[in-house]
C-alpha positions in Angstrom: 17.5 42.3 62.2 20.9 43.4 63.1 22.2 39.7 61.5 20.5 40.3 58.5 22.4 43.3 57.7 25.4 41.7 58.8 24.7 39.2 56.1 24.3 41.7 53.7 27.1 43.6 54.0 29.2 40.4 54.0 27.9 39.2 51.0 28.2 43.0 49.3 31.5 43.2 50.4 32.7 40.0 49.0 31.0 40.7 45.6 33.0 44.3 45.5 36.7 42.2 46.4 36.6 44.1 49.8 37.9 40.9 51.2 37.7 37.1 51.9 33.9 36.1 53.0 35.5 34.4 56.2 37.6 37.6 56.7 34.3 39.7 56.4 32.6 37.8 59.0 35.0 37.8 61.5 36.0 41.7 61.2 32.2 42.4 61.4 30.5 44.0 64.5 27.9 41.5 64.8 28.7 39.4 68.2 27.3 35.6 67.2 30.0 35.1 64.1 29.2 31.0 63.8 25.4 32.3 63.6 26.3 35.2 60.9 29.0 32.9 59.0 26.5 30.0 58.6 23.9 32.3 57.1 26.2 34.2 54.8 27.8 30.3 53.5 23.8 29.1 53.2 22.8 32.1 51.4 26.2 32.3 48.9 26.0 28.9 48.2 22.2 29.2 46.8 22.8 32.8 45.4 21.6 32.1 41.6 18.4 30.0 43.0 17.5 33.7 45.0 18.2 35.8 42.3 16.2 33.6 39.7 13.4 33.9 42.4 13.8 37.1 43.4 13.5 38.3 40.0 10.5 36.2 38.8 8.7 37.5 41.8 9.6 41.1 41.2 10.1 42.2 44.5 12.7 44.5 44.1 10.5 46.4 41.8 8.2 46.4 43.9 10.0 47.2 47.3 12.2 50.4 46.0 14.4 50.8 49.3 15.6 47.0 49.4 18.9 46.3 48.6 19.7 43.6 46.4 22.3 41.9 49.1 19.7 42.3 51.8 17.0 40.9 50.2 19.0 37.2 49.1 19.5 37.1 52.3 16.3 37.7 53.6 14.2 35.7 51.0 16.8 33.6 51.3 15.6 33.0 55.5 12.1 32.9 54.3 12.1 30.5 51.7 15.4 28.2 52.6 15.9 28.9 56.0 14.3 29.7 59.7 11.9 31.9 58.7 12.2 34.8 60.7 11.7 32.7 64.1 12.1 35.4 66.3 13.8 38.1 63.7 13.3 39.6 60.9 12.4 43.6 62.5 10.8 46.1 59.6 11.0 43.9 56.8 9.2 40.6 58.2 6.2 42.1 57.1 7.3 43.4 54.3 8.4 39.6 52.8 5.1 38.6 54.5 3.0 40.8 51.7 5.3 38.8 49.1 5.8 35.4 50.6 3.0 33.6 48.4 4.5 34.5 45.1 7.7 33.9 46.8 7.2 30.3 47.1 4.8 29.9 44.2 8.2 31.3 42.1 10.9 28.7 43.9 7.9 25.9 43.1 7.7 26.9 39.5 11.4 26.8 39.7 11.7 23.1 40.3 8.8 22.3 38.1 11.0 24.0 35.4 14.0 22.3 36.7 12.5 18.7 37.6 13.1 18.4 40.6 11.7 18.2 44.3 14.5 19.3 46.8 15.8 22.7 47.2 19.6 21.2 47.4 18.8 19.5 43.8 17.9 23.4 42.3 22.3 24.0 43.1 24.4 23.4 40.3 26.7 20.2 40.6 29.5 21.9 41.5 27.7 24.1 44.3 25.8 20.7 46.1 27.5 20.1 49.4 30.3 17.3 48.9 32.1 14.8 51.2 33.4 18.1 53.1 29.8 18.7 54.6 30.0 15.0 56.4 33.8 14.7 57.8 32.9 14.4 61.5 33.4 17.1 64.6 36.8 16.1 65.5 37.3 17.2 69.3 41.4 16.6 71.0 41.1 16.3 74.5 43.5 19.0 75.8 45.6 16.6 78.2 47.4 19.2 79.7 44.1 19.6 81.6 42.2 16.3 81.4 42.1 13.1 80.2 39.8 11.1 77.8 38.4 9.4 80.5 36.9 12.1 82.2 36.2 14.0 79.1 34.1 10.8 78.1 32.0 10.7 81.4 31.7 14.4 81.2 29.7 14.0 77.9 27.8 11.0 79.0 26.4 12.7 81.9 25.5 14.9 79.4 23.0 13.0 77.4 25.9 11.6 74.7 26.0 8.0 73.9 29.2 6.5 74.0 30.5 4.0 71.0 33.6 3.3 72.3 36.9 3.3 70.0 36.0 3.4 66.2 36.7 0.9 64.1 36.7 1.5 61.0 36.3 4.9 58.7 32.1 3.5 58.3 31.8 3.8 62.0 32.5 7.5 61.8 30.7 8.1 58.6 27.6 6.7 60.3 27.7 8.9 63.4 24.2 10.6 64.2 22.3 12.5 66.6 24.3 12.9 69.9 26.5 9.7 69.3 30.3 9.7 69.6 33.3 7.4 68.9 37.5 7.8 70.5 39.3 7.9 67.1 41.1 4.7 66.3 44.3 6.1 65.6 44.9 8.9 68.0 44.1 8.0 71.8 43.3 11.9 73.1 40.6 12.4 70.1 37.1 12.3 70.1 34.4 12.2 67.2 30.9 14.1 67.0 28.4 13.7 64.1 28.9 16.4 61.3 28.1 20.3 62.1 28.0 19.2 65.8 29.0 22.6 67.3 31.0 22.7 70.1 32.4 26.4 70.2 30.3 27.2 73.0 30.4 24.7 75.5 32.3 25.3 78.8 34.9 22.2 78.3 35.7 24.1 75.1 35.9 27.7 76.5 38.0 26.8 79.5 40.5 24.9 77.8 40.1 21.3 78.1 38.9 20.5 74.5 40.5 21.7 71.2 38.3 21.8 68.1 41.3 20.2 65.8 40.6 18.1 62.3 42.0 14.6 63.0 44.6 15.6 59.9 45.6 18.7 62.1 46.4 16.2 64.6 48.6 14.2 62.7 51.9 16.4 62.2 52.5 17.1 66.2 51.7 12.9 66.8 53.8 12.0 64.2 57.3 14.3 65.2 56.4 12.5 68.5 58.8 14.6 70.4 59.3 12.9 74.1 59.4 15.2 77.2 62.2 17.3 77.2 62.9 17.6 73.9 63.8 21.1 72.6 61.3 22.0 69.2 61.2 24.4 66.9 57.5 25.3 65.8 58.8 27.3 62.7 54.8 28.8 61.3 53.2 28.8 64.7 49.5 30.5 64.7 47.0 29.7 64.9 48.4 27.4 67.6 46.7 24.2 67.7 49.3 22.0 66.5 51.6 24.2 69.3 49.4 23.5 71.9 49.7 19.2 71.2 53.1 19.4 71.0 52.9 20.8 74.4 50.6 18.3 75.6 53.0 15.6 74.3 56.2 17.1 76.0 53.5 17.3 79.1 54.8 21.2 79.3 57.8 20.3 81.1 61.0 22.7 81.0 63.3 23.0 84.5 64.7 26.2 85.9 67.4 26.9 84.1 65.5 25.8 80.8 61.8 26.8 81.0 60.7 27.2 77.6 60.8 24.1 75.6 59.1 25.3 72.3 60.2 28.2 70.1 57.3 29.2 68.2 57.6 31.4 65.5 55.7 33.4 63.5 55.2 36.6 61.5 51.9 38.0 62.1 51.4 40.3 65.4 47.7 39.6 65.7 47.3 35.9 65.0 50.4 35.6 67.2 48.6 37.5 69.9 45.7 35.4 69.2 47.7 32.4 69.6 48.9 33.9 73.0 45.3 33.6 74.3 44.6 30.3 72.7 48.3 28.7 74.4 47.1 30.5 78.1 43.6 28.8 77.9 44.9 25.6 77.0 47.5 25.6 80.1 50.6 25.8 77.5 53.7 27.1 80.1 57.0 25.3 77.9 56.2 27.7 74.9 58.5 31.2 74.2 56.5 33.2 71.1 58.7 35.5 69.0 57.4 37.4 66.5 59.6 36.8 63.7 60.5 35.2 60.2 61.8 31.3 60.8 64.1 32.4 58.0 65.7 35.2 59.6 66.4 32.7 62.4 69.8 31.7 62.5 70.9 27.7 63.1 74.3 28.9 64.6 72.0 30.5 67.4 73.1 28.6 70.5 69.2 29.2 71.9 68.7 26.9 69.4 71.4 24.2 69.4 69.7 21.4 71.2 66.6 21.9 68.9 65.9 17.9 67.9 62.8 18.5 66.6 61.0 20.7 64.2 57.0 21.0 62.7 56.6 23.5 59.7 53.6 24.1 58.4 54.2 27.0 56.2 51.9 29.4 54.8 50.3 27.3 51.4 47.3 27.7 48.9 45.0 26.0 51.8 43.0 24.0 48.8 42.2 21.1 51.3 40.5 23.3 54.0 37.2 22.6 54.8 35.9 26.1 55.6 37.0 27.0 51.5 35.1 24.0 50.3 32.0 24.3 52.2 32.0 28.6 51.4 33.2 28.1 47.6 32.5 24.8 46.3 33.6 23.8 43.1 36.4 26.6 43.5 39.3 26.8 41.2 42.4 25.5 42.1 45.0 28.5 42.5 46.8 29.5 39.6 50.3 28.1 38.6 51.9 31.5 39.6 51.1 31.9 42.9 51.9 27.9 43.7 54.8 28.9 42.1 55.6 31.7 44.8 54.1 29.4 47.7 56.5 26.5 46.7 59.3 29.0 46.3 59.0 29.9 49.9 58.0 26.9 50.9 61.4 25.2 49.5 63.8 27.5 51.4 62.0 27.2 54.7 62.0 23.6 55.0 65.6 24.0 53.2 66.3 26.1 56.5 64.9 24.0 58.6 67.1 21.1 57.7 70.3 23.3 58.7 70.0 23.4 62.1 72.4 21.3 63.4 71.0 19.0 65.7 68.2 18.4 63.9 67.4 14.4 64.0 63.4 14.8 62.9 61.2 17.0 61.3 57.4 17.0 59.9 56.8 19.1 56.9 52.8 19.9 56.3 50.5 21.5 54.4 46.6 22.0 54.0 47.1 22.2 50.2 46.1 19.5 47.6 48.9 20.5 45.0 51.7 18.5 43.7 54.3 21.8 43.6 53.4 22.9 47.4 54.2 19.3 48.7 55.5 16.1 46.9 57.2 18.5 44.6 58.8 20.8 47.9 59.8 17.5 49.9 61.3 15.8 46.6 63.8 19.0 45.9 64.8 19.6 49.4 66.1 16.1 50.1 67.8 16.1 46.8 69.4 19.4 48.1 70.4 17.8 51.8 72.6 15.1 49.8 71.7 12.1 51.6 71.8 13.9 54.9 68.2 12.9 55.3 65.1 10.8 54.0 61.6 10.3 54.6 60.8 8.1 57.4 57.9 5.2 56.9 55.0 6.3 58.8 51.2 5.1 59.4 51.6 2.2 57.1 48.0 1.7 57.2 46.5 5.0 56.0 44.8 4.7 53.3 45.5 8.0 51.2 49.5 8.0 50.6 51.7 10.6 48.4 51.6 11.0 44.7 54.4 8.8 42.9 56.3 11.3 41.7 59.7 10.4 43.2 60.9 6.6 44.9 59.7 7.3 48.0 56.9 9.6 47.9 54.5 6.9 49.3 55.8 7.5 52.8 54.0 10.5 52.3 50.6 10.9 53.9 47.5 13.1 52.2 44.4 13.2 53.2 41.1 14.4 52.4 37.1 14.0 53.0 36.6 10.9 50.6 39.3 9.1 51.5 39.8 9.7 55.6 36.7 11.8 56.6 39.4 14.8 57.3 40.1 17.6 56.0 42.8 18.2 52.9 46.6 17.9 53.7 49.6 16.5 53.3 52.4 15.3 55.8 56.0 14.4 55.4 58.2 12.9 58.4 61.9 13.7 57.5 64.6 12.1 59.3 68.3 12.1 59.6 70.3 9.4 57.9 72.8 9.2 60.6 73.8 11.5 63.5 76.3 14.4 62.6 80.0 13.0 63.4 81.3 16.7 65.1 82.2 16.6 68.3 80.1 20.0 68.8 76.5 17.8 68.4 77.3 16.1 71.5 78.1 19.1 73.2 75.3 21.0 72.7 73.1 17.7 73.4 75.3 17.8 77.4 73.1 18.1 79.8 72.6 21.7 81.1 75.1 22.5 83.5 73.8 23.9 87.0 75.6 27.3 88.4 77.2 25.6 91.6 76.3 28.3 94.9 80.5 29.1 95.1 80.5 30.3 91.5 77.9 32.4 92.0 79.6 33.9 94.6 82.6 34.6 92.8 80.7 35.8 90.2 79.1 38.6 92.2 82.5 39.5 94.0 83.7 40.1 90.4 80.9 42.5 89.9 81.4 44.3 93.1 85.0 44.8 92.5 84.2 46.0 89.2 82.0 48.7 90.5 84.3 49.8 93.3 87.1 50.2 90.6 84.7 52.6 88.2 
């Protein structure tokens, strides 16, 4: 009973602007949040169907001390869902003493409506899309374990291995317990749709990441190599952070530990991100919690910084979990894409100041001209020719919008066209290496303390103390 009142409350607060419906879920006491979320999505996205039925049958008139919230949810588990296998506390029997006119109501409904299937009672624009089939997209953390093993982990497990995928079909035709290795990205695995993952052990302790395939994409494509120094400049919630320390294979040395500077402005998703980097192995990474625009190219921390992935805070219209919770949702309006792409512009502005920069990806989970094509196209008319946008993945299907020569070096993505998620990706690159003599300083290897200067160094000190 206790999920059904989480439900409720959920749904109440998101109808009294007491906060996002994801946000609801996962501040709420109830412990199983993929159990509670799922039924708050199912029962939102068929609200007007429960209240059309709800109200034919009369059974708030007749049940005085339901509220309306818990009652769509309930009739909504009776009618739609699991039907109170194993739940449903006081007010089973209650719905049991209407459940006849119940169903007779959501029968006359579709008799009304001419149709058959519940789904075809939705309107158009609430019907689940191409965002309800994109595959389960698992990385393989190899930080931990490689693909191999992963792959004879879930074999032994009952799993049917395909091989590598071949085409986009392949994946769209995944079923049951079925999976492919992505043919683009050699560490990722695919599951059949709604295959859920969150609790197994390979997942809890580390080894796989639950990452969309376009997620994937921005830490593959800066393809720093071991060693490199980068700059993650909108860090949480940390997946991309954790692949780019796969790729550097988390290696630092003793005078240089920390590889990756990750930034970003929020205490508890960075301490969130804390947890996710320690389970996933992640040593190279130093968190700070601060603005990337506060943080100053001159910094010598910072001078050997080659690389840089921002992903700034954006509209997130391409996100699956908004599509699948609000179908048919407006776009944002042109004011507040006007403030994202505002910030948006003088981050990746900043970005492109720090001097040894030689490579940067710029993404975004947003399906709007101004937060992307319309960002990239400004800041490398500001850089002067200092940089460009580098070809990448000639073969993805789903390139920028033409807005600018160039702009189809960009890569978008989306569920129709790539069975991922929405985004957009831009791979920046220097058009020739800065001619001061101070880039090839700071790109000298890191010079080790010799043992005598030590010693001279702590003789200084000594002296020093002696003299006070």
């Amino acid at each position: 009973m206790a999920l059904y009142a989480a439900a409720a409350a959920v749904l109440e607060g998101v109808e009294n602007r007491k906060g996002s419906l994801k946000g609801l879920v996962y501040t709420s006491s109830f412990q199983n949040v993929k159990q509670l979320y799922a039924l708050v999505c199912e029962t939102q996205r068929y609200s007007a169907v429960l209240d059309a039925v709800i109200a034919s049958a009369g059974l708030l008139r007749a049940e005085k001390k339901l509220r309306p919230h818990l009652a769509k949810v309930l009739v909504y588990e009776l009618l739609l869902g699991k039907g109170f296998r194993g739940g449903g506390g006081r007010w089973k029997p209650v719905l049991g003493r209407h459940q006849a006119r119940l169903k007779a109501e959501l029968a006359r409904l579709k008799v009304h409506r001419g149709v058959s299937r519940n789904e075809d009672l939705l309107e158009v624009g609430s019907r689940l899309g191409p965002a309800s089939q994109v595959p389960r997209f698992v990385r393989v953390n190899t930080l931990k374990t490689c693909p191999d093993d992963a792959v004879d982990y879930f074999k032994r497990k009952g799993f049917s291995y395909q091989g590598r995928a071949s085409s986009l079909e392949d994946l769209r035709a995944l079923k049951g317990k079925h999976f492919f290795l992505d043919p683009l990205l050699p560490e990722l695995l695919v599951f059949p749709a709604q295959t859920d993952l969150h609790e197994h052990p390979l997942y809890q302790a580390g080894h796989l990441i639950l990452q969309d395939k376009a997620s994937c994409l921005p830490a593959m494509l800066l393809a720093p190599p071991p060693g490199s120094h980068v700059i993650d400049a909108c860090a949480a919630p940390g997946n991309k952070t954790s692949h780019l320390a796969a790729l550097l294979k988390n290696q630092g040395s003793v005078l240089s530990p920390r590889k990756i500077f990750a930034f970003d402005l929020d205490a508890k998703r960075l301490a969130s991100m804390a947890t996710l980097l320690a389970r996933a192995g992640v040593s190279c990474c130093e968190l700070a919690e601060e603005d990337f625009l506060a943080v100053s190219p001159s910094d010598t921390r910072y001078a050997r910084v080659q690389y840089i992935l921002l992903d700034p805070s954006c509209s997130g219209s391409g996100m699956l979990s908004r599509q699948l919770e609000e179908p048919g949702a407006e776009l944002p309006s042109k004011e507040r894409l006007c403030a994202l792409a505002a910030f948006q512009l003088r981050a990746l502005c900043h970005a492109l100041t720090f001097p040894a920069v030689q490579r940067l990806v710029y993404s975004t989970c947003s399906l709007s001209q101004e937060e992307n094509e319309d960002v990239v196209r400004e800041a490398l008319q500001q850089s002067l020719g200092a940089f460009r946008l580098a070809p990448v993945l000639p073969s993805w299907p789903h390139r920028g919008l033409g807005t600018f020569p160039g702009a189809e070096h960009c890569l978008r993505a989306s569920p129709e066209t790539t069975l991922t998620s929405g985004f957009f990706i831009a791979v920046i690159e220097r058009t020739e290496v800065p001619s001061s003599a101070s880039l090839a300083e700071v790109l000298a290897p890191e010079p080790a303390a010799s043992p005598a200067r030590k010693r001279r160094k702590r003789r200084r000190k000594a002296t020093a103390g002696e003299g006070t």
